[in-house]
DSSP file (Angstrom, degrees, kcal/mol; ACC not computed):
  #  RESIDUE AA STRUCTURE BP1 BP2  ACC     N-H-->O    O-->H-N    N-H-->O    O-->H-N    TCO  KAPPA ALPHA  PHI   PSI    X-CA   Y-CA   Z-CA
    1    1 A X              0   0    0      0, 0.0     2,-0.1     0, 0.0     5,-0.0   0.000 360.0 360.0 360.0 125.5    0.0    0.0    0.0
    2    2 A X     >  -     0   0    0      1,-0.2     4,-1.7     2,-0.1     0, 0.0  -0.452 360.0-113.4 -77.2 173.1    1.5    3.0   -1.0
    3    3 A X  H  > S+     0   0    0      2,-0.3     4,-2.8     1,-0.2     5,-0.2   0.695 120.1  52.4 -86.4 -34.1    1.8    6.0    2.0
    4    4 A X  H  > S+     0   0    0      2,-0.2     4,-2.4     1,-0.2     5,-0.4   0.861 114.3  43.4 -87.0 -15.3   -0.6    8.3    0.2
    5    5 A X  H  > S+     0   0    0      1,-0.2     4,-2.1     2,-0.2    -2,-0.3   0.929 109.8  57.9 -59.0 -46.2   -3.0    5.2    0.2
    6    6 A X  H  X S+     0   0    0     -4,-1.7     4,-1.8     2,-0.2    -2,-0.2   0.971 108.5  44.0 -73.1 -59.6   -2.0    4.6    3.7
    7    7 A X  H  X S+     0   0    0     -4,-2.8     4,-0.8     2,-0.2    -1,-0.2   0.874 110.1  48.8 -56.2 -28.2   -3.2    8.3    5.1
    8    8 A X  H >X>S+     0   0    0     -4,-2.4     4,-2.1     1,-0.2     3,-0.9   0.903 112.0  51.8 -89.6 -23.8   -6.2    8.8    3.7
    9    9 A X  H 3X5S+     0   0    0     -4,-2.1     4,-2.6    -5,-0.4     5,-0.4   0.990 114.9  46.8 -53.6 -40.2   -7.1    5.2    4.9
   10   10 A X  H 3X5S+     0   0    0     -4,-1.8     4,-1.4     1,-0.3    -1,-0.3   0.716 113.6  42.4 -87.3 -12.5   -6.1    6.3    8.0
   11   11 A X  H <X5S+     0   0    0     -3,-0.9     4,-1.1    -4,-0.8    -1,-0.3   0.893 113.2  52.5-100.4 -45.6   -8.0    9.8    8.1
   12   12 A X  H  X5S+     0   0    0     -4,-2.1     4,-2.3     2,-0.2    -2,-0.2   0.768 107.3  56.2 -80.0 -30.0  -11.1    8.2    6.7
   13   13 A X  H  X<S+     0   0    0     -4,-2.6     4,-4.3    -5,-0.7     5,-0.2   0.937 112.5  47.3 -45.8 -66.1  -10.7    5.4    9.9
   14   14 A X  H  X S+     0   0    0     -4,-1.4     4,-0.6    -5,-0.4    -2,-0.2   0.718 109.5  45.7 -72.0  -5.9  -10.7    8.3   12.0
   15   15 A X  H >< S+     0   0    0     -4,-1.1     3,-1.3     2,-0.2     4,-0.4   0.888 107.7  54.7 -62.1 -71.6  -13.5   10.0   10.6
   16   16 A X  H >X S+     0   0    0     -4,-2.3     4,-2.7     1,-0.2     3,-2.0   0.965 113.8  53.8 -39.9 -47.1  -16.0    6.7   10.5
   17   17 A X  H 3X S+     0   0    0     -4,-4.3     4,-1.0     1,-0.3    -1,-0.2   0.803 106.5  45.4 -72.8 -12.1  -14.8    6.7   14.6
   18   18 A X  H <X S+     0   0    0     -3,-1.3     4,-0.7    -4,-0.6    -1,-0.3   0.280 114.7  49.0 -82.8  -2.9  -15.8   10.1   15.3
   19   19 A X  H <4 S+     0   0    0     -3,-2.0    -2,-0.2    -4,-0.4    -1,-0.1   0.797 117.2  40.7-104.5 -23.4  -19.2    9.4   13.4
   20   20 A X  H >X S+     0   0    0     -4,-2.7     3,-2.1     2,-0.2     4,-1.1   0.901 109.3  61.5 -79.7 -89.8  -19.8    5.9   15.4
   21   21 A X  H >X S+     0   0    0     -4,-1.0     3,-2.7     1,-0.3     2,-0.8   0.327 114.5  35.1 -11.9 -99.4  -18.7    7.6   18.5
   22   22 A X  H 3< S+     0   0    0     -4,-0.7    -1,-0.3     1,-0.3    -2,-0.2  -0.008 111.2  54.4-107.2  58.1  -21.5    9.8   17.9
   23   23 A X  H <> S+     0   0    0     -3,-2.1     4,-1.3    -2,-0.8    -1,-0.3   0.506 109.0  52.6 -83.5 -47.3  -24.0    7.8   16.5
   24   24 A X  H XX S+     0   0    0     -3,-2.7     3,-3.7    -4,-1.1     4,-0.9   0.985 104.4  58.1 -58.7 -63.6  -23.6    5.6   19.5
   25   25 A X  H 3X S+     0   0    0     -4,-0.7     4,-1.7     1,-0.3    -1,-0.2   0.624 107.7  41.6 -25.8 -43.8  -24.0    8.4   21.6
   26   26 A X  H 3> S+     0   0    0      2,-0.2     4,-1.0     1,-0.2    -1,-0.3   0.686 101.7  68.6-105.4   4.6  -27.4    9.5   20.4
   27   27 A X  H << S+     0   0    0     -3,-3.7    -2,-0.2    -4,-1.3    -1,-0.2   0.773 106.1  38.8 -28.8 -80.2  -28.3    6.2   20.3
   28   28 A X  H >< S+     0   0    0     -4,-0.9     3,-2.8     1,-0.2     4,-0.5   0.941 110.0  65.1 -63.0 -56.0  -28.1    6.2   24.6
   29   29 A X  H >< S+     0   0    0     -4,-1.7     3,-1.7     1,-0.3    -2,-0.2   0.752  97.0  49.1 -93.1 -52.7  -29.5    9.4   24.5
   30   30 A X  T 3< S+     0   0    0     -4,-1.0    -1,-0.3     1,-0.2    -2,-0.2   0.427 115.5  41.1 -86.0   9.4  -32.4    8.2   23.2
   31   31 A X  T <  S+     0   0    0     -3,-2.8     2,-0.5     3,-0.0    -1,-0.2   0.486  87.7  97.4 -94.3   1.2  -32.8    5.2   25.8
   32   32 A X    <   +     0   0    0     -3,-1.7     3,-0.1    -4,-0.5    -4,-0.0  -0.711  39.4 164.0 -98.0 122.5  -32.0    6.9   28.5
   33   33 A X        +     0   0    0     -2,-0.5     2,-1.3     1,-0.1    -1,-0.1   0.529  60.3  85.7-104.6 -10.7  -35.1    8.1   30.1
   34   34 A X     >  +     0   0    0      1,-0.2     4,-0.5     2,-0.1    -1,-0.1  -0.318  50.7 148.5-108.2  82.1  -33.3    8.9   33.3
   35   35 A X  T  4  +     0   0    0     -2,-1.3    -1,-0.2     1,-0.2    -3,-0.0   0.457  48.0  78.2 -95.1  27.4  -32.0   12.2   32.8
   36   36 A X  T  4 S+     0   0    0      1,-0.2    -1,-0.2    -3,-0.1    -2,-0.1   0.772  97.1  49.7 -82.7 -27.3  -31.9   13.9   35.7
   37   37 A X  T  4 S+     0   0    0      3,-0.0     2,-0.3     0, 0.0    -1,-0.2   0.958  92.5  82.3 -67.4 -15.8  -28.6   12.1   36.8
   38   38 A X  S  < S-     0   0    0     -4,-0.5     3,-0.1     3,-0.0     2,-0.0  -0.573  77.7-125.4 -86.5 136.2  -26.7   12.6   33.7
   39   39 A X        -     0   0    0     -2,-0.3     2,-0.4     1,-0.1     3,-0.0  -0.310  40.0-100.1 -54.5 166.3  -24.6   16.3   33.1
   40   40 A X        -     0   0    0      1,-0.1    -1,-0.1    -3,-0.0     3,-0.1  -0.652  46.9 -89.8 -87.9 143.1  -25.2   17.5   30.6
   41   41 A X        -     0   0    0     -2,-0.4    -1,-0.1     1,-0.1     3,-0.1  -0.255  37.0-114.4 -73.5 157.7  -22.7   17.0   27.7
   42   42 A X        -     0   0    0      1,-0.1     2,-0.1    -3,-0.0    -1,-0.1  -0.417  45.2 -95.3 -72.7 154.7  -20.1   19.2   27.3
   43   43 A X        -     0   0    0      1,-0.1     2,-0.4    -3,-0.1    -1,-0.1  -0.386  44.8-117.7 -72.7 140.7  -20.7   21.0   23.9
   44   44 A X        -     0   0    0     -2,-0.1     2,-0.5    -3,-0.1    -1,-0.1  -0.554  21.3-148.9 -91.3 136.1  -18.5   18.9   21.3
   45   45 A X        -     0   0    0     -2,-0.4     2,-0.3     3,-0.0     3,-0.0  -0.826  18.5-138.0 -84.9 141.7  -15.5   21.5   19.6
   46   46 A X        -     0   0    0     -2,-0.5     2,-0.2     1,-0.0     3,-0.0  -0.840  23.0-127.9 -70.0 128.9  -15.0   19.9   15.9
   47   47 A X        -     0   0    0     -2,-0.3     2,-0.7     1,-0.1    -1,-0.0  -0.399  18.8-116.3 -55.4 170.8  -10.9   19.9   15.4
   48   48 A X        -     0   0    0     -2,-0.2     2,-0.2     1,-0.1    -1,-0.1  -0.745  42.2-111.2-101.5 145.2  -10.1   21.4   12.5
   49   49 A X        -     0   0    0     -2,-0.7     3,-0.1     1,-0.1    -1,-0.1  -0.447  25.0-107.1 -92.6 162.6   -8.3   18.4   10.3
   50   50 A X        -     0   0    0     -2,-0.2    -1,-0.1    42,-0.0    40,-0.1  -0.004  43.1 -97.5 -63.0 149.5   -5.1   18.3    9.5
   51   51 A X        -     0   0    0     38,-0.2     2,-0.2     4,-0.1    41,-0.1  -0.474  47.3-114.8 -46.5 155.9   -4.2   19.2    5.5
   52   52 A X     >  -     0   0    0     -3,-0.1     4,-1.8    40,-0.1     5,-0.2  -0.335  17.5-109.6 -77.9 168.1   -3.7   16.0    3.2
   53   53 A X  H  > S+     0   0    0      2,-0.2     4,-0.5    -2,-0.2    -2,-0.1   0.679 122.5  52.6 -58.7 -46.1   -1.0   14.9    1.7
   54   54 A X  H >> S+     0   0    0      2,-0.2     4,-2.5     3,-0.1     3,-0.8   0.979 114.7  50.5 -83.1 -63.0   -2.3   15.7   -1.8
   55   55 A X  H 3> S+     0   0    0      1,-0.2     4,-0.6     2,-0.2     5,-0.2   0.866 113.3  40.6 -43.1 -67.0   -3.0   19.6   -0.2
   56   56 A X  H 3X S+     0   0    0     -4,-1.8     4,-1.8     1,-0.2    -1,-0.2   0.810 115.4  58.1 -45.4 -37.0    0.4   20.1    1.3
   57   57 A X  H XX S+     0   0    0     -3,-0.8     4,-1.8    -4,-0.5     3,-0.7   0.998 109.3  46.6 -54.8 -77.0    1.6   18.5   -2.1
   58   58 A X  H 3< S+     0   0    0     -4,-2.5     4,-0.2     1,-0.2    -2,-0.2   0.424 110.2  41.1   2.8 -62.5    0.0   21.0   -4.0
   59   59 A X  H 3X S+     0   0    0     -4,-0.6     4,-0.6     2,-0.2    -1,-0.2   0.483 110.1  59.1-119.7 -34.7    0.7   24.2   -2.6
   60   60 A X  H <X S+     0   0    0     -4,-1.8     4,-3.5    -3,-0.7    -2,-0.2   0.824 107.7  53.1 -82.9 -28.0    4.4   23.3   -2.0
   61   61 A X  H  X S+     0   0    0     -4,-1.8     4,-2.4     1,-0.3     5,-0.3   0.965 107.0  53.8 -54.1 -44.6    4.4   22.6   -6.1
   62   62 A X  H  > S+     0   0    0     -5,-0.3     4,-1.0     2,-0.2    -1,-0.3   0.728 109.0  38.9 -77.6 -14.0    3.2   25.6   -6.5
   63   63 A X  H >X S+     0   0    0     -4,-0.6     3,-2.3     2,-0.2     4,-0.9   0.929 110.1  65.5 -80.2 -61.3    5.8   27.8   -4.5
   64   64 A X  H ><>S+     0   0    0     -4,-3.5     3,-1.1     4,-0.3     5,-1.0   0.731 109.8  31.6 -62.8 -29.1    8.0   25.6   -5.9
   65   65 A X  H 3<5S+     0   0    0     -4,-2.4    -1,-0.3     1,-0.3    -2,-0.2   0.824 103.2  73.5 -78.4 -22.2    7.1   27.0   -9.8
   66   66 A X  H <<5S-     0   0    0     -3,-2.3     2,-0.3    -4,-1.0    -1,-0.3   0.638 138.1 -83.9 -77.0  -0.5    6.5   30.1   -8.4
   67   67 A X  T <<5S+     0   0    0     -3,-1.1     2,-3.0    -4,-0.9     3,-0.2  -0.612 102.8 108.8 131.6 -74.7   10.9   30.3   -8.0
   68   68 A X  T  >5 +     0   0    0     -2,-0.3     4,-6.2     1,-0.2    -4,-0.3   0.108  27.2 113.8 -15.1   4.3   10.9   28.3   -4.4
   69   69 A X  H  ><S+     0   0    0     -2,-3.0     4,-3.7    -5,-1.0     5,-0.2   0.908  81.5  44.1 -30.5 -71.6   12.3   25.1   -5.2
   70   70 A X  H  > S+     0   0    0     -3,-0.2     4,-2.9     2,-0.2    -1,-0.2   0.939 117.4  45.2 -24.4 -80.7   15.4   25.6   -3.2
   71   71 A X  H  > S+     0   0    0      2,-0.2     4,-0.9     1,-0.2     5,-0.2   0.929 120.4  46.4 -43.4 -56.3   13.3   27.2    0.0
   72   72 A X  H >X S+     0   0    0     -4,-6.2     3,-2.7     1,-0.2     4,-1.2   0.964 108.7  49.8 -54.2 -56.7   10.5   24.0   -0.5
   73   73 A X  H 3X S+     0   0    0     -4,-3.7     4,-2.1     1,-0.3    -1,-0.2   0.801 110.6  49.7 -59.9 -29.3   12.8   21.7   -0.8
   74   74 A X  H 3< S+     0   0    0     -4,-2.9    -1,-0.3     2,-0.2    -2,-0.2   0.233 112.1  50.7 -90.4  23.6   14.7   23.0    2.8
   75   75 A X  H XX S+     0   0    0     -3,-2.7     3,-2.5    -4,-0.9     4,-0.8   0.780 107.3  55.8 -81.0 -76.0   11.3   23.1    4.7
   76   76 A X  H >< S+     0   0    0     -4,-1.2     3,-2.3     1,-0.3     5,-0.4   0.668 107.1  42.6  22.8-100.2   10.9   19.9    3.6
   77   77 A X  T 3< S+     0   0    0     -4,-2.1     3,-0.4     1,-0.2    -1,-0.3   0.368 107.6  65.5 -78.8   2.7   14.1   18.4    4.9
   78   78 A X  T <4 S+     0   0    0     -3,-2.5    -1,-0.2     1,-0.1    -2,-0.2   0.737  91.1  64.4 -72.4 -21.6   13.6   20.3    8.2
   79   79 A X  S << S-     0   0    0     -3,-2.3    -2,-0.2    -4,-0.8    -1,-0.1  -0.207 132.6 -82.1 -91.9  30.5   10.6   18.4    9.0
   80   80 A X  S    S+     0   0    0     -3,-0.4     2,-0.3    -5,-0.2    -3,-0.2   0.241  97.7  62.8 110.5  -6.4   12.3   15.5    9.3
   81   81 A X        -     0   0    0     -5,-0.4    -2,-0.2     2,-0.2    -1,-0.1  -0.929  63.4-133.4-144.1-175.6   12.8   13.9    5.6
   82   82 A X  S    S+     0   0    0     -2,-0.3     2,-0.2    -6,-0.1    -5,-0.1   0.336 102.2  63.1-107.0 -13.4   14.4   14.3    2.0
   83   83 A X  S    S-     0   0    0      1,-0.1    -2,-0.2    -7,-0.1     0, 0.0  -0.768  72.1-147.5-111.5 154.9   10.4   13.1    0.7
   84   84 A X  S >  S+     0   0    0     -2,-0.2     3,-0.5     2,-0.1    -1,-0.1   0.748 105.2  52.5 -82.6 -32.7    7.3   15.1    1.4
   85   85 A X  T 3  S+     0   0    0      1,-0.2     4,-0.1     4,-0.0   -32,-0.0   0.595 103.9  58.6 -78.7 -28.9    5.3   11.5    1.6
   86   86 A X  T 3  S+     0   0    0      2,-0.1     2,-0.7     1,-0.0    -1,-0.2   0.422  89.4 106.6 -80.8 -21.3    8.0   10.4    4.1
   87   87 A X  S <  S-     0   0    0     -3,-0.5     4,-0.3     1,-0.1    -7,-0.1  -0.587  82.2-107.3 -76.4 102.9    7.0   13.4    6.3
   88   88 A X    >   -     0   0    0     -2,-0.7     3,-1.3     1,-0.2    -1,-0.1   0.237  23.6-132.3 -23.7 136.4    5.0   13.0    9.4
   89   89 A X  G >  S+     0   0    0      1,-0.2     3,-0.7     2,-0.2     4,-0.4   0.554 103.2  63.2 -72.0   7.0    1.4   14.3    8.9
   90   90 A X  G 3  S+     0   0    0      1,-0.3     4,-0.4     2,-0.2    -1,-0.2   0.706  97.3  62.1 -92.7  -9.1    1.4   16.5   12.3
   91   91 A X  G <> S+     0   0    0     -3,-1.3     4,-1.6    -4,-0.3    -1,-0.3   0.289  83.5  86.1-109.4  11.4    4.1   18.4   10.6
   92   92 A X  H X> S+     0   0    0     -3,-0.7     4,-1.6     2,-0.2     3,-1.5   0.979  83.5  49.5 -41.6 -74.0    1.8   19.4    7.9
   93   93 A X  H 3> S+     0   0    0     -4,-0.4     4,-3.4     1,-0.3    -2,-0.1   0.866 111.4  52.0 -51.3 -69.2    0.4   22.3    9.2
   94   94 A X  H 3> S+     0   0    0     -4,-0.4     4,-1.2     2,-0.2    -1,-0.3   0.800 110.5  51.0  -9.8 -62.8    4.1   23.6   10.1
   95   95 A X  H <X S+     0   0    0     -4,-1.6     4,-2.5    -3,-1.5    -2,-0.2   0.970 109.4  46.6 -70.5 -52.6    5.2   23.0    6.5
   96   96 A X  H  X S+     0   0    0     -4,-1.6     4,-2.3     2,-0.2    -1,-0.2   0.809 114.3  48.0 -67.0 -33.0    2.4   24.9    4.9
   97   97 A X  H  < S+     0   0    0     -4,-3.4     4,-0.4    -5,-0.2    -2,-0.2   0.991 113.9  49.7 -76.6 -51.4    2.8   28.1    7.4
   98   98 A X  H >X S+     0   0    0     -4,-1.2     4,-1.3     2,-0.2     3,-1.1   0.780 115.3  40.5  46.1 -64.4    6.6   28.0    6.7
   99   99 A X  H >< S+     0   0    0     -4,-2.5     3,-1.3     1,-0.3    -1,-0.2   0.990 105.4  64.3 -67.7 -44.5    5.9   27.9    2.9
  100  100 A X  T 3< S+     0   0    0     -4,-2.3    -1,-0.3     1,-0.3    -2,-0.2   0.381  99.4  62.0 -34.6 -18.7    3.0   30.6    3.3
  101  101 A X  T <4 S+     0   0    0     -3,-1.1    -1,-0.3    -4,-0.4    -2,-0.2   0.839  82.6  98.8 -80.0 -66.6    6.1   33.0    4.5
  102  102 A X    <<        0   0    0     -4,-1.3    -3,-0.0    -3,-1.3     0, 0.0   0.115 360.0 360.0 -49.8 128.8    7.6   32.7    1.5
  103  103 A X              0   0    0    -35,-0.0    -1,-0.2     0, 0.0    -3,-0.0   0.520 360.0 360.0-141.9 360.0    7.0   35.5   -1.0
């Protein structure tokens, strides 16, 4: 399985559990007759998701035509590899404010 194969499986896993998570959820809610004991839930914050692969991919092409080859390519290998696909996805967000500098 190739790595770009391999994230979005892994972002679309974590999606389906945040949608069973609250599916279940409303699920009890609606067998539970006894609600004076329960708190009330805390209101749920959506995170915001992280960029894809293919975005980060993108955007870095595109500095890179815009004259930024050099500059991508050493953000890049400051977040930890010589590949963009090789790069942790937590370090997305990092790489795309980094490049966003660039003018």
């Amino acid at each position: 399985m190739s790595p770009d194969k391999a994230q979005q499986l892994g972002n679309d896993l974590a999606c389906l559990a945040a949608s069973i998570a609250e599916i279940a959820e409303e699920i009890k809610a609606m067998y539970d007759f006894d609600h004076d004991d329960v708190p009330e839930p805390e209101p749920r914050v959506d995170q915001p998701k992280p960029p894809a692969l293919a975005e980060v991919r993108a955007f870095l092409a595109e500095k890179s035509r815009d004259g930024h080859t050099e500059a991508v390519r050493a953000i890049i290998l400051r977040h930890g590899s010589e590949k963009l696909s090789e790069v942790d996805p937590g370090e997305y967000d990092a790489i795309l404010a980094e490049a966003r500098e660039l003018k």
